[in-house]
DRENTIBA-256222 format. One line per field, with one value per atom (N, C-alpha, C): residue in three letters; atom name; x, y, z. Coordinates in steps of 0.05 Angstrom, whole numbers, always signed. Layout:
# DRENTIBA-256222
res	c(ala, ...)
atom	c(CA, ...)
X	c(X, ...)
Y	c(Y, ...)
Z	c(Z, ...)
***
This chain:
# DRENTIBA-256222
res	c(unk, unk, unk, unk, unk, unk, unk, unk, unk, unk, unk, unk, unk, unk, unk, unk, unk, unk, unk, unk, unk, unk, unk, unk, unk, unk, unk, unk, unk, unk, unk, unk, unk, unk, unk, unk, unk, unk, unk, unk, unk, unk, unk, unk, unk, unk, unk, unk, unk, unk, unk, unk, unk, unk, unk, unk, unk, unk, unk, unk, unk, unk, unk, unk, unk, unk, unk, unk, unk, unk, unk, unk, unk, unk, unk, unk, unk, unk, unk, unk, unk, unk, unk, unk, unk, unk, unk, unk, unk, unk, unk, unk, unk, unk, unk, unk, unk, unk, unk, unk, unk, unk, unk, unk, unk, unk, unk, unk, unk, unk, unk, unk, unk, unk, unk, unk, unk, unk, unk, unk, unk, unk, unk, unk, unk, unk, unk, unk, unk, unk, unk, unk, unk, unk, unk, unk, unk, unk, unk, unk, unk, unk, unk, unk, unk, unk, unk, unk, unk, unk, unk, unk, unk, unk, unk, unk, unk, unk, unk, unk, unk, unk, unk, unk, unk, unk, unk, unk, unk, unk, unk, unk, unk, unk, unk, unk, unk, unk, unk, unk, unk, unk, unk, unk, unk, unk, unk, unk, unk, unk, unk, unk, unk, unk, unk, unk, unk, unk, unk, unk, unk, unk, unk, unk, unk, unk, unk, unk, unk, unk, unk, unk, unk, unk, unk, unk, unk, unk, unk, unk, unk, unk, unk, unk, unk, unk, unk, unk, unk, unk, unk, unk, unk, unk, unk, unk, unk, unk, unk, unk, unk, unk, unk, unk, unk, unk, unk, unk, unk, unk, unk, unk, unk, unk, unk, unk, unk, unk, unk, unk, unk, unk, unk, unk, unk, unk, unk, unk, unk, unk, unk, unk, unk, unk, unk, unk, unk, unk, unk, unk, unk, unk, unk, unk, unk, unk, unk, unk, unk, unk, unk, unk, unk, unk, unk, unk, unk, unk, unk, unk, unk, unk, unk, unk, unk, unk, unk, unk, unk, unk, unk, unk, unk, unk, unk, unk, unk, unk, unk, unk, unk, unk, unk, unk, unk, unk, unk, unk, unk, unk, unk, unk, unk, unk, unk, unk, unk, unk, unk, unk, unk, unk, unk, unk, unk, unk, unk, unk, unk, unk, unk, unk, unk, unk, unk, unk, unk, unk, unk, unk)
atom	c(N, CA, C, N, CA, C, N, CA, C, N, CA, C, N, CA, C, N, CA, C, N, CA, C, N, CA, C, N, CA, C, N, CA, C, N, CA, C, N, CA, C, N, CA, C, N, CA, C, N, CA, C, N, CA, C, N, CA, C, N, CA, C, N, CA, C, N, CA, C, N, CA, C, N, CA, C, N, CA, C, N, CA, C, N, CA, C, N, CA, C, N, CA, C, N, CA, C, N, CA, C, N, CA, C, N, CA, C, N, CA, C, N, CA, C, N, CA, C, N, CA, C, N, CA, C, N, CA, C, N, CA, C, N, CA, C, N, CA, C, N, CA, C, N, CA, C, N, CA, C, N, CA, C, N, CA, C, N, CA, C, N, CA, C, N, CA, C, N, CA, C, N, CA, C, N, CA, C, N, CA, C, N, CA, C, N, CA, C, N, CA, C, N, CA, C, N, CA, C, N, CA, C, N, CA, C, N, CA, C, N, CA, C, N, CA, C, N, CA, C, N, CA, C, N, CA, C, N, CA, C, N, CA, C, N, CA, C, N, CA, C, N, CA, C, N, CA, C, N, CA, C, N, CA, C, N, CA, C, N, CA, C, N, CA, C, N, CA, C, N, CA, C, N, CA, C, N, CA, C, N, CA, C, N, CA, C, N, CA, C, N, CA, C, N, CA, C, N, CA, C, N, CA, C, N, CA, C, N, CA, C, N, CA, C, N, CA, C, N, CA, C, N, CA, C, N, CA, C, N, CA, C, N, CA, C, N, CA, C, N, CA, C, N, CA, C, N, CA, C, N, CA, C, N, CA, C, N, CA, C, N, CA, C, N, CA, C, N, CA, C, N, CA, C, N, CA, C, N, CA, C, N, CA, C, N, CA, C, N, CA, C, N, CA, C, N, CA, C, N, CA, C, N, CA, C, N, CA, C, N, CA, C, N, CA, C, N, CA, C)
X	c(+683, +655, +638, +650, +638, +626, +639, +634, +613, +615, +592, +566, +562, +545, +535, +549, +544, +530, +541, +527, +508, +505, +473, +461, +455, +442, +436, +465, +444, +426, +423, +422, +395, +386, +364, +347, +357, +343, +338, +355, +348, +337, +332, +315, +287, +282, +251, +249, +269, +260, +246, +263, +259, +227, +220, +193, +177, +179, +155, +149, +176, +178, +180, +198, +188, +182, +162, +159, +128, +119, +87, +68, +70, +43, +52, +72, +90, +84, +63, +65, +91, +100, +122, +109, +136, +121, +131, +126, +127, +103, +88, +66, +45, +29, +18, -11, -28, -42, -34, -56, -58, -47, -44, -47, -16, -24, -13, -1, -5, +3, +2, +15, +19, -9, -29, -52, -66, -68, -85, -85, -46, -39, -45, -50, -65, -103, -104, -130, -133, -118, -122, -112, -96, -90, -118, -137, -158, -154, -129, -125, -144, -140, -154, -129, -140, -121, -105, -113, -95, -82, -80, -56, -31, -37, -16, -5, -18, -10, +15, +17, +26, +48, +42, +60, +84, +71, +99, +115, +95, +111, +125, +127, +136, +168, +163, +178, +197, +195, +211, +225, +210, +225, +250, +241, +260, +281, +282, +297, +324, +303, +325, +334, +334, +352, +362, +359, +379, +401, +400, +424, +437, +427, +426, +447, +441, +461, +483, +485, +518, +528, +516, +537, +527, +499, +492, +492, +508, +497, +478, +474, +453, +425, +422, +393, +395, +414, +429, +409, +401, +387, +359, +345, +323, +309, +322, +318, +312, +336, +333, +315, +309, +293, +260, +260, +233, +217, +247, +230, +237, +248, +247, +221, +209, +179, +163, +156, +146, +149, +174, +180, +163, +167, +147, +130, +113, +89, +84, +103, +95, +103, +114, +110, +95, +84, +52, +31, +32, +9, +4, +32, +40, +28, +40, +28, -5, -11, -49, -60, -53, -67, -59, -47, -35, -18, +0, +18, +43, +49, +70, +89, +107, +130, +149, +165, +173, +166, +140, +131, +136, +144, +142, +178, +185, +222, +239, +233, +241, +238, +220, +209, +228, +230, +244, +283, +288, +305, +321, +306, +310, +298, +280, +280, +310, +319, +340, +363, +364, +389, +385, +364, +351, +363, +360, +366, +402, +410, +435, +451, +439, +440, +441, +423, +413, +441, +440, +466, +492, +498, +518, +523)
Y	c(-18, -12, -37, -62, -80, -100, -95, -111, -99, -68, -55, -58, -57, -69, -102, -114, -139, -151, -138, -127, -121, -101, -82, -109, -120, -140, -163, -183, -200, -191, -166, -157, -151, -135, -126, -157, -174, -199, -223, -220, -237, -226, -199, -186, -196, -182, -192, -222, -238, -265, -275, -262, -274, -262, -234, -234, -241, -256, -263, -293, -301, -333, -337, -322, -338, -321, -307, -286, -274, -291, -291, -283, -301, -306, -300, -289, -278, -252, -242, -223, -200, -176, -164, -131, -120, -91, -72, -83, -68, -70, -85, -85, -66, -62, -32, -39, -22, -19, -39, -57, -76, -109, -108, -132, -154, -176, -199, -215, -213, -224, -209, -215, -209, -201, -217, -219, -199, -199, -178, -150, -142, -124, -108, -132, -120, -110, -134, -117, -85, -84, -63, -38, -39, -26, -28, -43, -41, -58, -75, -89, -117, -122, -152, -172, -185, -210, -227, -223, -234, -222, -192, -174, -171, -191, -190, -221, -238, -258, -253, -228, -221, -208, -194, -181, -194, -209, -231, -241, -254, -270, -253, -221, -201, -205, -196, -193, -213, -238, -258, -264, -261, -270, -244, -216, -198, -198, -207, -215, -231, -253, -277, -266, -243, -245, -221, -208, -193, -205, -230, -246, -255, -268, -278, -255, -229, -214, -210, -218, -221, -240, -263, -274, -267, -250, -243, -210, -196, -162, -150, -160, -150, -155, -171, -162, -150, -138, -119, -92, -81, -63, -63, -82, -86, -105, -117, -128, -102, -89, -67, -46, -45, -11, -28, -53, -73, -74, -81, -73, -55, -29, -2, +0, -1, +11, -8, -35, -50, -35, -33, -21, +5, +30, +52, +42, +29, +29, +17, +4, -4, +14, +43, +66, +87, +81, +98, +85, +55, +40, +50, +49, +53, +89, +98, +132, +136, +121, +114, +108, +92, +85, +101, +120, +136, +125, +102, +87, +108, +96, +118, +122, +130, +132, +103, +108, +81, +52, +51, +25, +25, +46, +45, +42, +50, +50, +31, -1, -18, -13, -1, -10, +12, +43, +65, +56, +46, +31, +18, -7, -19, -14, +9, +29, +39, +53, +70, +57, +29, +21, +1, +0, -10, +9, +37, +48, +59, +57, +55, +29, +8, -15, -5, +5, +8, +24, +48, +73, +53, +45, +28, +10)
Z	c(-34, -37, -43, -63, -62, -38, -16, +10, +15, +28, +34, +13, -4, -20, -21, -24, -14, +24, +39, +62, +75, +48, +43, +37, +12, +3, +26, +37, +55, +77, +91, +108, +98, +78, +70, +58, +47, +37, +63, +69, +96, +122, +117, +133, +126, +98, +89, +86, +82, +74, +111, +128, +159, +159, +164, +167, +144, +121, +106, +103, +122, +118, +148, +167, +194, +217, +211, +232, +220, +189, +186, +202, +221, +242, +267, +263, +291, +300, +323, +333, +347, +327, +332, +342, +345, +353, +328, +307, +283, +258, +269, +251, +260, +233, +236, +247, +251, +269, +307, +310, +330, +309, +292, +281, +303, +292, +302, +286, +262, +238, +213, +189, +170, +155, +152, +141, +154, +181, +202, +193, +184, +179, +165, +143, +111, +108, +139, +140, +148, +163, +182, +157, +146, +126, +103, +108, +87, +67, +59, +37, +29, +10, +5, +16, +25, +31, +14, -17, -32, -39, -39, -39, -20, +2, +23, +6, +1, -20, -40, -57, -81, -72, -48, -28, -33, -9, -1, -25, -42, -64, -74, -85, -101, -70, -55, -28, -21, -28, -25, -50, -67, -98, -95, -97, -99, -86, -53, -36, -52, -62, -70, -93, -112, -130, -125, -97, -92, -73, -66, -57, -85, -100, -124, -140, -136, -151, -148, -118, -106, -133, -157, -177, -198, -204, -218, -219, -228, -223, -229, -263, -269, -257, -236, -221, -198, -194, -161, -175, -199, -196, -191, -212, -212, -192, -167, -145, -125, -122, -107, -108, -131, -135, -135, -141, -141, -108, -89, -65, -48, -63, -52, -59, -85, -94, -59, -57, -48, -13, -6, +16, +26, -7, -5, +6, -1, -5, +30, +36, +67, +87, +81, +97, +92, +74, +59, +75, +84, +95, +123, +134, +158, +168, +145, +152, +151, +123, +124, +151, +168, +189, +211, +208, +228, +258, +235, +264, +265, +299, +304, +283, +278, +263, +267, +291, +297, +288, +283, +269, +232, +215, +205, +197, +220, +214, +203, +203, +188, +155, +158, +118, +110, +128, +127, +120, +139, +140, +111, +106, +85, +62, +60, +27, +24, +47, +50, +39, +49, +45, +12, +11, -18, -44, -40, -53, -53, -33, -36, -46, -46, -62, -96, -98, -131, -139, -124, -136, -140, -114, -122, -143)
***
């Protein structure tokens, strides 16, 4: 069970570390509304722009100490359930703007497996 858990973790951290660090300004077919970038996104969702700021930083830090917990355990929970909350909240955005479902399936995705992170 430890592998599979460990698994879970790079997979989910190096998921978010790739789109918040190199896939920013990268037009994909998972961002919500029309946007083209990260920032766009947050418009279109209505946000302030420095909340896509806080975003990320919350999103990348959590990432890294959920790799980080692979030698540390004790932050395997509070990494995980940190960007399960963060994750919610980006298929709440996704449902707000009324994007298809499909676009919102990544964040779906890696809450899912965020939280099976935590149980474990």
């Amino acid at each position: 069970m430890q592998y599979i858990t460990i698994a879970l973790q790079c997979i989910v951290a190096f998921s978010i570390l790739n789109v918040w660090l190199l896939q920013y300004n990268k037009p994909t077919q998972w961002r919500g509304g029309n946007a083209k970038t990260i920032i766009e996104e947050f418009k279109v969702y209505g946000l302030p722009i420095w909340m896509c700021y806080v975003v990320g930083t919350l999103k990348v830090a959590l990432a890294i100490g959920l790799l980080a917990s692979i030698w540390y355990p004790e932050l395997q929970q509070i990494a995980a359930l940190g960007l399960a909350a963060l994750l919610l909240g980006s298929i709440v955005m996704h449902l707000k703007v009324k994007d298809p479902l499909k676009k919102s399936f990544p964040a779906f995705l890696f809450f899912s497996m965020c939280l099976v992170i935590s149980y474990l």
